[in-house]
C-alpha positions in Angstrom: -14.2 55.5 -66.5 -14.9 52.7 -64.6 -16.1 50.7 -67.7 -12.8 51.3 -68.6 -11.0 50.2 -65.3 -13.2 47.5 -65.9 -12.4 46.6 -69.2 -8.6 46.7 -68.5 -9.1 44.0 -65.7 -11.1 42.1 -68.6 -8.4 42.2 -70.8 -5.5 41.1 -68.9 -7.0 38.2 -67.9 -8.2 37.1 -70.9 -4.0 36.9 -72.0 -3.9 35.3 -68.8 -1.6 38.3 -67.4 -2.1 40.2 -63.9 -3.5 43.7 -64.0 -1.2 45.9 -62.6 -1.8 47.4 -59.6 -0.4 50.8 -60.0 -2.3 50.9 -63.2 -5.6 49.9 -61.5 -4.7 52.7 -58.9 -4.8 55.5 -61.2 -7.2 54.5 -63.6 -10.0 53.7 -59.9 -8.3 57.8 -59.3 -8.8 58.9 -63.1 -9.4 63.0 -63.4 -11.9 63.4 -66.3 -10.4 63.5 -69.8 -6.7 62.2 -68.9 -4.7 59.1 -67.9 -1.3 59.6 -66.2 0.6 56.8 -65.6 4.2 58.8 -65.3 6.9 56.4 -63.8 4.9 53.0 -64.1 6.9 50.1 -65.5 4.3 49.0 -67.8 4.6 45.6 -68.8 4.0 43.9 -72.3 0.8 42.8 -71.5 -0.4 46.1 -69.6 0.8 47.5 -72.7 -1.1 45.2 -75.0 -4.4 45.9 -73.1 -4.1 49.4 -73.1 -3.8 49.8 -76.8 -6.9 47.5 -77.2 -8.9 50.0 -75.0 -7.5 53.1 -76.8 -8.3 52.1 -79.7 -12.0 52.4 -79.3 -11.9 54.9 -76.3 -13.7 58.4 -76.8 -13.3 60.3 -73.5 -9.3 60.2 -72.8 -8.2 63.9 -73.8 -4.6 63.3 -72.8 -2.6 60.8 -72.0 1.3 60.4 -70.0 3.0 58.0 -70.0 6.3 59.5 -69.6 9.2 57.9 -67.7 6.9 54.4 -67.8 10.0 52.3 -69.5 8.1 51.0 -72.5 9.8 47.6 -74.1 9.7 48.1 -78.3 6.8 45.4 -78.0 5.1 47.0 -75.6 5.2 50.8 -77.4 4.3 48.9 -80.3 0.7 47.2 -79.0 0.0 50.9 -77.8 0.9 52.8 -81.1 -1.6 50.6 -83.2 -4.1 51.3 -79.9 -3.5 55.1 -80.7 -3.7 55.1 -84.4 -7.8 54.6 -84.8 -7.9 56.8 -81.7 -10.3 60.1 -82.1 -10.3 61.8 -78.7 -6.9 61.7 -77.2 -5.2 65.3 -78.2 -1.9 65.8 -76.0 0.2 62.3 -75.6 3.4 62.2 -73.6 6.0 59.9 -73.9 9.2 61.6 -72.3 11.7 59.8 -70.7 10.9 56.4 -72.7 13.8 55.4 -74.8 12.2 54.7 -77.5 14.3 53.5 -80.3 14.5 52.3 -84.2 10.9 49.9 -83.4 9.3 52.7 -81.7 10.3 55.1 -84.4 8.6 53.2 -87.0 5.4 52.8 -85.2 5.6 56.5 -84.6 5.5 57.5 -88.1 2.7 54.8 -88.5 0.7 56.4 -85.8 1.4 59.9 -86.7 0.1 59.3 -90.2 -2.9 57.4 -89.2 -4.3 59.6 -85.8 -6.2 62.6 -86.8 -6.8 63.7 -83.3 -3.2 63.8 -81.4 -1.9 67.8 -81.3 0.0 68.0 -78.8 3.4 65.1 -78.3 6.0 64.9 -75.8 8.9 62.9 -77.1 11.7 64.6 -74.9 14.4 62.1 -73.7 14.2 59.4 -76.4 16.5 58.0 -78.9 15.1 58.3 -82.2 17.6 59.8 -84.0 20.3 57.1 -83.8 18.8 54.7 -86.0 18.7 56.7 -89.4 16.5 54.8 -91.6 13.5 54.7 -88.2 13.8 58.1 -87.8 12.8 58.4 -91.5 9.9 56.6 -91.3 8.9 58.3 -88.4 9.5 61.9 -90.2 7.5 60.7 -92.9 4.6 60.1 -90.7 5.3 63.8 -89.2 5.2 64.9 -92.7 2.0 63.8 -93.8 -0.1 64.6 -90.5 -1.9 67.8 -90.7 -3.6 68.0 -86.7 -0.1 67.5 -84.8 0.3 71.5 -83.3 3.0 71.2 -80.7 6.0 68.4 -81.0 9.1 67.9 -78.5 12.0 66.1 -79.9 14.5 67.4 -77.6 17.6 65.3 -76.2 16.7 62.5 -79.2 20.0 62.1 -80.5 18.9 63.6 -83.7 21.7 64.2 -86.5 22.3 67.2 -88.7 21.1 64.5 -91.7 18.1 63.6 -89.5 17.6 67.4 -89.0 17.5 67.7 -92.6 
């Protein structure tokens, strides 16, 4: 993993952006097969690198990231990381508030990833913006590998439950 320490360094200074230390940290102390990253603030361009490096990244087996405070932007640059991802299985993204953006590139990532099984989305908001929360259903509806899902305290409506 410490190509990929490596590559994140790489990465943010190519956007001309500081690696974050705490990041760095974790991924110098990575346990084989997961990245946890719970309570980091991760920036925009953290975020940004990140999703680069997931993209092509074969040996992350779960990754959490709740309670991290992720912007819409910075969700966003991760999702489309995530979506040509093939090994990460159980993804956590509790405590995030994730709203209408994050929603959308939910359902985008959702119907894309063939490899996720396992999400956390406790503690999020992506029930009160209706016509998000759709797309992000339909993504839920069309992947077939997704085994275990968490959508509790979402603000989800008795038409979004529908």
């Amino acid at each position: 993993m410490e190509e990929f320490r490596r590559s994140y360094n790489r990465l943010c200074e190519e956007s001309g952006a500081e690696p974050q230390e705490a990041v760095l940290q974790q991924l110098h102390q990575l346990p084989k097969g997961g990245l946890d990253l719970t309570t980091q603030s991760l920036t925009v361009e953290t975020c940004r690198a990140l999703g680069k490096l997931l993209h092509k990244e074969t040996l992350l087996k779960e990754l959490v990231l709740s309670d991290c405070m992720l912007s819409e932007e910075g969700s966003t640059l991760l999702f489309q990381g995530l979506c040509a991802n093939t090994s990460v299985q159980h993804l956590d993204l509790k405590g995030n508030n994730l709203r209408a953006t994050g929603a959308e590139a939910l359902g985008k990532l959702l119907r894309q990833n063939k490899s996720i099984q396992s999400l956390t989305l406790e503690w999020n908001n992506l029930g009160t913006w209706e016509d998000a929360f759709a797309t992000f259903c339909g993504g839920l509806a069309a992947n077939s590998a997704l085994r275990q899902l968490d959508l509790r305290n979402n603000q989800i409506s008795h038409k979004g439950a529908e």
